[in-house]
Short mmCIF file of the C-alpha atoms (twelve columns), coordinates in Angstrom:
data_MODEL
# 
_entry.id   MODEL 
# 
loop_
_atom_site.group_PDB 
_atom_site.id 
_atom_site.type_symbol 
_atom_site.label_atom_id 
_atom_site.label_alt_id 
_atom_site.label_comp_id 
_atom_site.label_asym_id 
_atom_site.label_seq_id 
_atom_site.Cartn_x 
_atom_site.Cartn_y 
_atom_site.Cartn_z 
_atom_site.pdbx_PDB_model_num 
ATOM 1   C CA . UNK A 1   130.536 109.191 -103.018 1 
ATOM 2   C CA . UNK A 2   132.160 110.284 -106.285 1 
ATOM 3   C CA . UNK A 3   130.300 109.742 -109.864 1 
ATOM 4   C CA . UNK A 4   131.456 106.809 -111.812 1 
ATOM 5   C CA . UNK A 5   129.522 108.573 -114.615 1 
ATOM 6   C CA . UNK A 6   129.448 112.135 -115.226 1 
ATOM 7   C CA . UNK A 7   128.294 114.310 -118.337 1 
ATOM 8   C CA . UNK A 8   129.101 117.694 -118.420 1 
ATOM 9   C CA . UNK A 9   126.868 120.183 -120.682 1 
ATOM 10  C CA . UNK A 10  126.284 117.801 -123.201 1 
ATOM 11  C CA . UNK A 11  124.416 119.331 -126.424 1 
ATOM 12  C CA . UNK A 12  124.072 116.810 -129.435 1 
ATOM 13  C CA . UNK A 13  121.770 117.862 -132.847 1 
ATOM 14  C CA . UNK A 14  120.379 116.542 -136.141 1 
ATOM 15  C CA . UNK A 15  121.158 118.187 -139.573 1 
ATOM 16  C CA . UNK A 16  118.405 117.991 -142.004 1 
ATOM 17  C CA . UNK A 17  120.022 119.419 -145.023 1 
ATOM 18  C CA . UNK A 18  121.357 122.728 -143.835 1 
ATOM 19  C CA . UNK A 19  119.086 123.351 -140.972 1 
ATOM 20  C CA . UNK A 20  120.101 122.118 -137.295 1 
ATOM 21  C CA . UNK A 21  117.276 121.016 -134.901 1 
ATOM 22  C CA . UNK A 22  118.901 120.607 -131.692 1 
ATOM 23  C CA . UNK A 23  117.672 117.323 -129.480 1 
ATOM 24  C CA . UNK A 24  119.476 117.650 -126.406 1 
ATOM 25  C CA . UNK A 25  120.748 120.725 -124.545 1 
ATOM 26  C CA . UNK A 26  123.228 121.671 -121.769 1 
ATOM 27  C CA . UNK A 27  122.120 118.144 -120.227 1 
ATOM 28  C CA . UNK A 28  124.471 117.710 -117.216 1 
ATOM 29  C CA . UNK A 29  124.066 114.469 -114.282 1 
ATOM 30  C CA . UNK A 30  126.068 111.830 -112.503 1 
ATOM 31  C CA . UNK A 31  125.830 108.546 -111.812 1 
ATOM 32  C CA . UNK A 32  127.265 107.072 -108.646 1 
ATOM 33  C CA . UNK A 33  128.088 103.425 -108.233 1 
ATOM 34  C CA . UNK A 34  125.360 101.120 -107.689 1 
ATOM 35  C CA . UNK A 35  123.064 103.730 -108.244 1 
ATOM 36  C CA . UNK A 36  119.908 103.620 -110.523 1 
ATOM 37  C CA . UNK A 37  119.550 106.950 -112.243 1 
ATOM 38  C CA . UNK A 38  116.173 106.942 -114.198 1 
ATOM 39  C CA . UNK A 39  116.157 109.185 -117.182 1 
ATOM 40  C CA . UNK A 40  111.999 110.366 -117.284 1 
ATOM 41  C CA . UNK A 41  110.466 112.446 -120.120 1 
ATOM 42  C CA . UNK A 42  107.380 112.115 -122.504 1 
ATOM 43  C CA . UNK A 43  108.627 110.696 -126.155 1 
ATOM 44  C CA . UNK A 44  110.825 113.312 -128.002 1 
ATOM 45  C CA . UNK A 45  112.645 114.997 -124.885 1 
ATOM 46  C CA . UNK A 46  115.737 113.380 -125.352 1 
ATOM 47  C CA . UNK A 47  115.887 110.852 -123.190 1 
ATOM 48  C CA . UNK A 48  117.422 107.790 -125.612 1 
ATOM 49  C CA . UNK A 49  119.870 110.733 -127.633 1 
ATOM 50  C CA . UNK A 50  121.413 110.909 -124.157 1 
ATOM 51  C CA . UNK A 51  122.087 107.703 -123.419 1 
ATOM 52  C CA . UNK A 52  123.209 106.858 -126.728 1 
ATOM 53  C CA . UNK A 53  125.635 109.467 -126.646 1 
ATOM 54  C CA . UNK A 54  127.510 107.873 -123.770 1 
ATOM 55  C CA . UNK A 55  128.497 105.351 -125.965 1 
ATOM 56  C CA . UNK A 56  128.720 107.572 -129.075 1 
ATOM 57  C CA . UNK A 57  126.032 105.228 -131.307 1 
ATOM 58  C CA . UNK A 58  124.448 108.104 -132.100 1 
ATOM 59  C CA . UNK A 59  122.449 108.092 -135.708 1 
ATOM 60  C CA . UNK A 60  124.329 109.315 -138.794 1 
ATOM 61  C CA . UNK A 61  123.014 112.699 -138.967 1 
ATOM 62  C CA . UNK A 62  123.253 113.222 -135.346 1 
ATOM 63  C CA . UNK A 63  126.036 115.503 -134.078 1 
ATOM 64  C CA . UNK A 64  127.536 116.245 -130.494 1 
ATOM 65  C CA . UNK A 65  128.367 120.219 -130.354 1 
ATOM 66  C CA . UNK A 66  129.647 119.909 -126.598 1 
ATOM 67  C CA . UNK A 67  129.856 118.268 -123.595 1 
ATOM 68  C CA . UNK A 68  132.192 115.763 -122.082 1 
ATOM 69  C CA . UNK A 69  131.128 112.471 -120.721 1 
ATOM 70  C CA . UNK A 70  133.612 110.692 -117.961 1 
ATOM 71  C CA . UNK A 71  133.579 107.111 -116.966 1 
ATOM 72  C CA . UNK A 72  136.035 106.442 -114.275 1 
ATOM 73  C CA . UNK A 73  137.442 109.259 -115.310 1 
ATOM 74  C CA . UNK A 74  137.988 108.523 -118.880 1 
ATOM 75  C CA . UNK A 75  136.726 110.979 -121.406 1 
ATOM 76  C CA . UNK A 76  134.513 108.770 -123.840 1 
ATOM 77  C CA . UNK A 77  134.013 111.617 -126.115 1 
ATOM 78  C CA . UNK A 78  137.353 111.946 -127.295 1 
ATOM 79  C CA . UNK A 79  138.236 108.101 -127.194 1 
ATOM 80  C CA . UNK A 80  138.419 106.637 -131.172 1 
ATOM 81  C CA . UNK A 81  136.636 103.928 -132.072 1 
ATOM 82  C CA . UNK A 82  138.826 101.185 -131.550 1 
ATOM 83  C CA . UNK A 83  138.566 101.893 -127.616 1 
ATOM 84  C CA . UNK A 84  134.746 102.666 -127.615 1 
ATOM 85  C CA . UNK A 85  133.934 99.434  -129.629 1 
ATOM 86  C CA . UNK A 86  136.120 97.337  -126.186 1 
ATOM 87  C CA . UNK A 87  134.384 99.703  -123.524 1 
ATOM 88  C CA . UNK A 88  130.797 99.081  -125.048 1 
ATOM 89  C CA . UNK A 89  129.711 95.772  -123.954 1 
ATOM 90  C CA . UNK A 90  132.550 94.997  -121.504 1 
ATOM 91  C CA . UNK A 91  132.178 97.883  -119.218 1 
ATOM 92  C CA . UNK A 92  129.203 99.652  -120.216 1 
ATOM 93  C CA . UNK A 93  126.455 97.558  -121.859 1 
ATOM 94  C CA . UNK A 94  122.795 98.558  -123.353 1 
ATOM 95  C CA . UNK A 95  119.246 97.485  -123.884 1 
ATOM 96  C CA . UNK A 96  117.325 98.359  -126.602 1 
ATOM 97  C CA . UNK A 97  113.268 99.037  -126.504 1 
ATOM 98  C CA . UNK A 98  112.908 95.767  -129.368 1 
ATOM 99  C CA . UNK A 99  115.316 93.278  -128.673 1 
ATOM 100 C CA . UNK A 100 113.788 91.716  -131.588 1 
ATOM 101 C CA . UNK A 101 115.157 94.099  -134.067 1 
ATOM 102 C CA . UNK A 102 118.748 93.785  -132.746 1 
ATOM 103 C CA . UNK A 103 119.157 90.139  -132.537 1 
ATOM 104 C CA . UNK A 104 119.752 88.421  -135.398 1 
ATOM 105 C CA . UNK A 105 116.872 86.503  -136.773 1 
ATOM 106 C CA . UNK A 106 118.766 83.714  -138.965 1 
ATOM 107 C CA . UNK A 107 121.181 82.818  -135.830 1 
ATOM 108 C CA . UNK A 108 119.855 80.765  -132.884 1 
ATOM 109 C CA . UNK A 109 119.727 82.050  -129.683 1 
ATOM 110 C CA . UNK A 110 122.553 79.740  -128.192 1 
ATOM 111 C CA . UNK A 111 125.299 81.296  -131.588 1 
ATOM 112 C CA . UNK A 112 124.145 84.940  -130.417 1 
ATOM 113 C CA . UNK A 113 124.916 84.147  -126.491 1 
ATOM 114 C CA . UNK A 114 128.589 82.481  -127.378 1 
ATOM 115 C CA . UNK A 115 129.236 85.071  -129.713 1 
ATOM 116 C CA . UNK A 116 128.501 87.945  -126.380 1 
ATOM 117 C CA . UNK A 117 130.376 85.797  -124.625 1 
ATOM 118 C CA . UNK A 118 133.661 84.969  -126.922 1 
ATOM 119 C CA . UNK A 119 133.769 88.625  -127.794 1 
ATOM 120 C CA . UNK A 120 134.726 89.623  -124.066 1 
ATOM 121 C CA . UNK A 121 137.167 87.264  -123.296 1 
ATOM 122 C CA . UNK A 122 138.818 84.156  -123.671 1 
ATOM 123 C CA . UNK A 123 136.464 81.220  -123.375 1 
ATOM 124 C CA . UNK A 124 136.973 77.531  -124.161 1 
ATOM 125 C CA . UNK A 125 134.123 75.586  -126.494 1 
ATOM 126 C CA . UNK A 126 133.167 73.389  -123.723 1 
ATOM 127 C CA . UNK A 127 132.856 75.914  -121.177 1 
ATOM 128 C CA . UNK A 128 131.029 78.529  -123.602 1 
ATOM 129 C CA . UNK A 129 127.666 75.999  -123.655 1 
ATOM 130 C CA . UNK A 130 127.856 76.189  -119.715 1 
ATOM 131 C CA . UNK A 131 128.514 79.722  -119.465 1 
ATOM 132 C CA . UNK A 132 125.412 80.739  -121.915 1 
ATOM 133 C CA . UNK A 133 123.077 77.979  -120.132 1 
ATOM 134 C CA . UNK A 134 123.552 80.072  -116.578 1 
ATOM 135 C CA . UNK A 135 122.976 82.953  -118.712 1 
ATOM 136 C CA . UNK A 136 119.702 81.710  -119.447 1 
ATOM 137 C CA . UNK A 137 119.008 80.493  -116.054 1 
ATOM 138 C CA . UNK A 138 120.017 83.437  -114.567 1 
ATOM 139 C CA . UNK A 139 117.567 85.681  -116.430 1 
ATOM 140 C CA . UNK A 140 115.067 83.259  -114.862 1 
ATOM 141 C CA . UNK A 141 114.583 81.158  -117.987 1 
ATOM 142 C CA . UNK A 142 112.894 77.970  -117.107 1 
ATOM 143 C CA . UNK A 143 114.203 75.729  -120.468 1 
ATOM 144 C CA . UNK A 144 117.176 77.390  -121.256 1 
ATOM 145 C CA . UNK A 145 118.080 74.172  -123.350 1 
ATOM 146 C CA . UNK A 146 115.052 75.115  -125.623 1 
ATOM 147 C CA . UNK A 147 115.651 78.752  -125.360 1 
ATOM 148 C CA . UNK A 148 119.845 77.797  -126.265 1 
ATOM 149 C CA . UNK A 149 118.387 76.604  -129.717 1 
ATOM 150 C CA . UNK A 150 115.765 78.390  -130.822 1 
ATOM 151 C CA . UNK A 151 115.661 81.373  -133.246 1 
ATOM 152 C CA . UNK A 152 114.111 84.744  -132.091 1 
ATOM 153 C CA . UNK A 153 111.111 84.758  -134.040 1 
ATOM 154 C CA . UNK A 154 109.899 81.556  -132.223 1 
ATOM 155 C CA . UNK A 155 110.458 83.492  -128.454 1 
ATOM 156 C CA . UNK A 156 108.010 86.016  -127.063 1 
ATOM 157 C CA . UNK A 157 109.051 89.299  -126.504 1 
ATOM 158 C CA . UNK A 158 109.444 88.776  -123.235 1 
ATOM 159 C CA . UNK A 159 111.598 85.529  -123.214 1 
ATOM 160 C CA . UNK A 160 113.616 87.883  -126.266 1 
ATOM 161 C CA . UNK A 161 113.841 90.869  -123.958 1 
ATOM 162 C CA . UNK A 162 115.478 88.262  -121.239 1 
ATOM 163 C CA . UNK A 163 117.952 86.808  -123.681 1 
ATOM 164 C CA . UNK A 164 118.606 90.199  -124.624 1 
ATOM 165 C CA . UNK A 165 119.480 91.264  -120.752 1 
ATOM 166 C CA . UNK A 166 121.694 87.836  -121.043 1 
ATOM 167 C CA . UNK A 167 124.234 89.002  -123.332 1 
ATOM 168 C CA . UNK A 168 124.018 92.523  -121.892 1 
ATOM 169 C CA . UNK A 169 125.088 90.740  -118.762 1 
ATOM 170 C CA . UNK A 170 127.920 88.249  -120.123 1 
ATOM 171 C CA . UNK A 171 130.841 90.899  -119.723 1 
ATOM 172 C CA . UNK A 172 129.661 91.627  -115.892 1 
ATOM 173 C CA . UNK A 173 129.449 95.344  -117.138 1 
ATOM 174 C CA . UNK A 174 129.627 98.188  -114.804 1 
ATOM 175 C CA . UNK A 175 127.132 100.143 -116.115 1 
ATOM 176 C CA . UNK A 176 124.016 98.694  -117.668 1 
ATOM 177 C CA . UNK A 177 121.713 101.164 -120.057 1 
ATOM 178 C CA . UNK A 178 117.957 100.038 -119.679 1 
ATOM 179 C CA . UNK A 179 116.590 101.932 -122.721 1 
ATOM 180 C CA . UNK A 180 112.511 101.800 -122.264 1 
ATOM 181 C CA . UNK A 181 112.705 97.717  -122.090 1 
ATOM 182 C CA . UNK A 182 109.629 96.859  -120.968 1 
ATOM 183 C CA . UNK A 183 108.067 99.285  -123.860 1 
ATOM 184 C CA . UNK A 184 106.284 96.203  -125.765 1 
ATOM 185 C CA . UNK A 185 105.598 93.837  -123.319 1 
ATOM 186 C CA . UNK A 186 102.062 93.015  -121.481 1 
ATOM 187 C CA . UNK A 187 101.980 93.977  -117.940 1 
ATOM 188 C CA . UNK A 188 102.571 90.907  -116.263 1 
ATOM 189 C CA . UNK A 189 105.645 90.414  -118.151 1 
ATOM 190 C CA . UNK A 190 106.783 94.148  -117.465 1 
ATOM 191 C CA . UNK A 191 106.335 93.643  -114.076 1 
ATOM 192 C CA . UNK A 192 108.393 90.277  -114.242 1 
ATOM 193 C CA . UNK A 193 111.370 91.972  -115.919 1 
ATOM 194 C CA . UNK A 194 111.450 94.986  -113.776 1 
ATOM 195 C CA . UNK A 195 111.855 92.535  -110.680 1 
ATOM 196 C CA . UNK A 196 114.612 90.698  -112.626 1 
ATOM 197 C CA . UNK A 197 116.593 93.906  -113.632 1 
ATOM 198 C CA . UNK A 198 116.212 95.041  -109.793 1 
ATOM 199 C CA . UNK A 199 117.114 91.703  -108.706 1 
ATOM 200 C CA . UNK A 200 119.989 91.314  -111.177 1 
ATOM 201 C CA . UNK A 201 121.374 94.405  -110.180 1 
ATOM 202 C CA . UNK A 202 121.582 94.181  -106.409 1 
ATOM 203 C CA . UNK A 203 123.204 90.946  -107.033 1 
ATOM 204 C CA . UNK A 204 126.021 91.805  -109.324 1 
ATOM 205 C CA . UNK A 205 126.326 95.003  -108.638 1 
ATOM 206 C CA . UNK A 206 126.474 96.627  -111.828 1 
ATOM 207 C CA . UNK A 207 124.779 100.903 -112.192 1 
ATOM 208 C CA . UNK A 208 122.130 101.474 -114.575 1 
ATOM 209 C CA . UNK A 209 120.671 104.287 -116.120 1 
ATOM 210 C CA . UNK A 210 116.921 103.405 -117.047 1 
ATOM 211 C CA . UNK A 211 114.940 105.514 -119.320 1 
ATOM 212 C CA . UNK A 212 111.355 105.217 -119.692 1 
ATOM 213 C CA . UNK A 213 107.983 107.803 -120.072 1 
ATOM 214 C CA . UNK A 214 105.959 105.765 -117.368 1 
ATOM 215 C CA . UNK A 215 106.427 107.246 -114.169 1 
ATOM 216 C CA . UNK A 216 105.000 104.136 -112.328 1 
ATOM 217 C CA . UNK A 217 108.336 102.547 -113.886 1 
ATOM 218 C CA . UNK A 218 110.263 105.378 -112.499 1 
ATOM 219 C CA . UNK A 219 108.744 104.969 -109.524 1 
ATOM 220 C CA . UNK A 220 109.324 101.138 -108.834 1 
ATOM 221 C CA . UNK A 221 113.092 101.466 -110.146 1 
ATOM 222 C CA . UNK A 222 114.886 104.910 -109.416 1 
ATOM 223 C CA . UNK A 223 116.873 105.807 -106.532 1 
ATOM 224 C CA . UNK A 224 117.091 109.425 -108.356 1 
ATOM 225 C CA . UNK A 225 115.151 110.724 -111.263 1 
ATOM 226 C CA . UNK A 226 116.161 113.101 -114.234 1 
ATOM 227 C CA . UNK A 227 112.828 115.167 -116.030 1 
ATOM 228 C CA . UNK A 228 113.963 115.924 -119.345 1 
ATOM 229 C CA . UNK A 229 112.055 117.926 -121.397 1 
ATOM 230 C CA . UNK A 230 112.737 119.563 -124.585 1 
ATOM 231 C CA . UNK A 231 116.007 118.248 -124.422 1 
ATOM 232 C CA . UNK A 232 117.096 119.635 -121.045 1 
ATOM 233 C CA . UNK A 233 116.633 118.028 -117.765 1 
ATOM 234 C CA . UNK A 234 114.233 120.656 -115.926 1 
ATOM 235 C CA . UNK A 235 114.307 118.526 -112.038 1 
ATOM 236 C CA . UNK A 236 116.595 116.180 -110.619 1 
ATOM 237 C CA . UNK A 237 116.145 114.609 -107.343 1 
ATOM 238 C CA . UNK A 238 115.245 111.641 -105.300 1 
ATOM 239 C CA . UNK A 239 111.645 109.658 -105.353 1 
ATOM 240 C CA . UNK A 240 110.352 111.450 -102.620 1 
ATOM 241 C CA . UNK A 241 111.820 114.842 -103.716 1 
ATOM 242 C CA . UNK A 242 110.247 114.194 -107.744 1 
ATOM 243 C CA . UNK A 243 107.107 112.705 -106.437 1 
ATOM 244 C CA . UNK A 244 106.127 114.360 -103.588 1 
ATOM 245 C CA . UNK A 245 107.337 117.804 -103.824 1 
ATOM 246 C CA . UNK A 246 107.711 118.743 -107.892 1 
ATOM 247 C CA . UNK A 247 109.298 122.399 -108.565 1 
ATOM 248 C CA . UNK A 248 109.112 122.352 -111.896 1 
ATOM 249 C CA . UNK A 249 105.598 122.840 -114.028 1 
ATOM 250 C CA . UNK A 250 106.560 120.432 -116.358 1 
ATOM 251 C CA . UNK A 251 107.195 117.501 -113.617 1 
ATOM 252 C CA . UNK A 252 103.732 118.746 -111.557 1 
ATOM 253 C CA . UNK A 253 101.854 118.075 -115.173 1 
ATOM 254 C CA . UNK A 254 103.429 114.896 -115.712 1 
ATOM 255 C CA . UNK A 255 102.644 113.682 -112.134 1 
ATOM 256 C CA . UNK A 256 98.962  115.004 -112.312 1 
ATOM 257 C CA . UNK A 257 98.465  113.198 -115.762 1 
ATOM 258 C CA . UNK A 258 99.719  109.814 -114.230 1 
ATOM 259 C CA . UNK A 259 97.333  110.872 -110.797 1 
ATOM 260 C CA . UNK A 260 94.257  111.117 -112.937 1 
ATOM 261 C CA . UNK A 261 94.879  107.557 -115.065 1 
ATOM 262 C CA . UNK A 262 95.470  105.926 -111.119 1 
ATOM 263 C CA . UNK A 263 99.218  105.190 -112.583 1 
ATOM 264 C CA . UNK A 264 101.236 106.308 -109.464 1 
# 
């Protein structure tokens, strides 16, 4: 099956002043459709600068030095802004780790979900209530009514992190970018989302790259696993592959410090 997603030697840095601290390095993978390809490091190996330089929201000071990254072919690295700003969110959409800090706390939740919605096609009024109320429901919402108009800061995390996956879902992307969602949420709730995302996924079909430090997560989601650390991946390979026969020291470690907490 050929990759929907594939990034070639991709090497992205920070300036600080005149000195360059490089974050990522010579990080090539592919995705394949319908495919869940988990992105698994400790904090600082550059998982998230990897995934955000898909889309090219990198920070400021960050800078890609080389690499190409094709989706369906198209090179997203040399694409201006104009087309990156229509692929991001209609083809390829992204969760962050604190939904709370990218939703907008002086809009209700119902404005946020018809303004997902409007911006990815036409849509009349009417029809944009009922499209962001099976939104709700289909992130397993139980009062999406309520939910349509309240304001974050009166939603949990976890009922934030659902609305969240909502307008990540509006467009029917074809790649969905999981960036360490569960992160802040109790374990019940974790556990609850994970099913949803797995469930979500099988049902409309949609890739996803999920990146997390918890190799339980990995575990439960990933039909093939990337170890980065120090910005390179060091093993790629399926569950059984990572998990029950690790080549690299780095991936053994990991696995033994997850063994000894009863994690995995």
């Amino acid at each position: 099956m050929v990759d929907i997603l594939r990034v070639e030697n991709l090497s992205v840095g920070f300036y600080a002043g005149s000195e360059l601290n490089i974050a990522v390095e010579d990080v090539t993978f592919g995705l394949k459709e319908g495919e869940t390809l988990v992105l698994a490091g400790e904090s600082g190996s550059g998982k998230t600068i990897t995934a955000l330089s898909i889309v090219k929201i990198l920070p400021p000071a960050a800078r890609i030095f080389s690499g190409s990254v094709l989706f369906y072919g198209q090179a997203l690295l040399d694409e201006d802004a104009l087309s990156l700003a229509d692929i991001r969110g209609r083809q390829i959409s992204y969760i962050f780790q604190e939904p709370s800090s990218y939703l907008n706390p002086v809009l209700s939740i119902g404005n946020q979900l018809a303004e997902a919605i409007c911006s990815h096609g036409r849509i009349k009024a009417g029809d944009m209530r009922v499209e962001a109320l099976g939104l709700l429901r289909m992130v397993n919402i139980a009062d999406p009514e309520r939910v349509f108009r309240s304001y974050p800061h009166q939603l949990s995390g976890g009922m934030n992190q659902r609305v969240f996956l909502a307008m990540a879902l509006a467009s029917k992307p074809k790649l969905l970018i999981a960036d360490e969602p569960t992160t802040s949420l109790d374990v019940t709730t974790e556990a609850q989302i994970l099913e949803l995302l797995i469930r979500l996924k099988s049902e409309i079909g949609f890739s996803m790259i999920f990146i997390t430090h918890n190799l339980a997560i990995a575990r439960k989601v990933a039909d093939r696993l990337c170890i980065m650390y120090r910005g390179r991946i060091v093993e790629e390979g399926g569950v059984d592959k990572i998990f029950n026969s690790p080549t690299h020291l780095h991936t053994r470690e990991l696995i033994a410090a997850y063994e000894r907490i009863g994690k995995i």
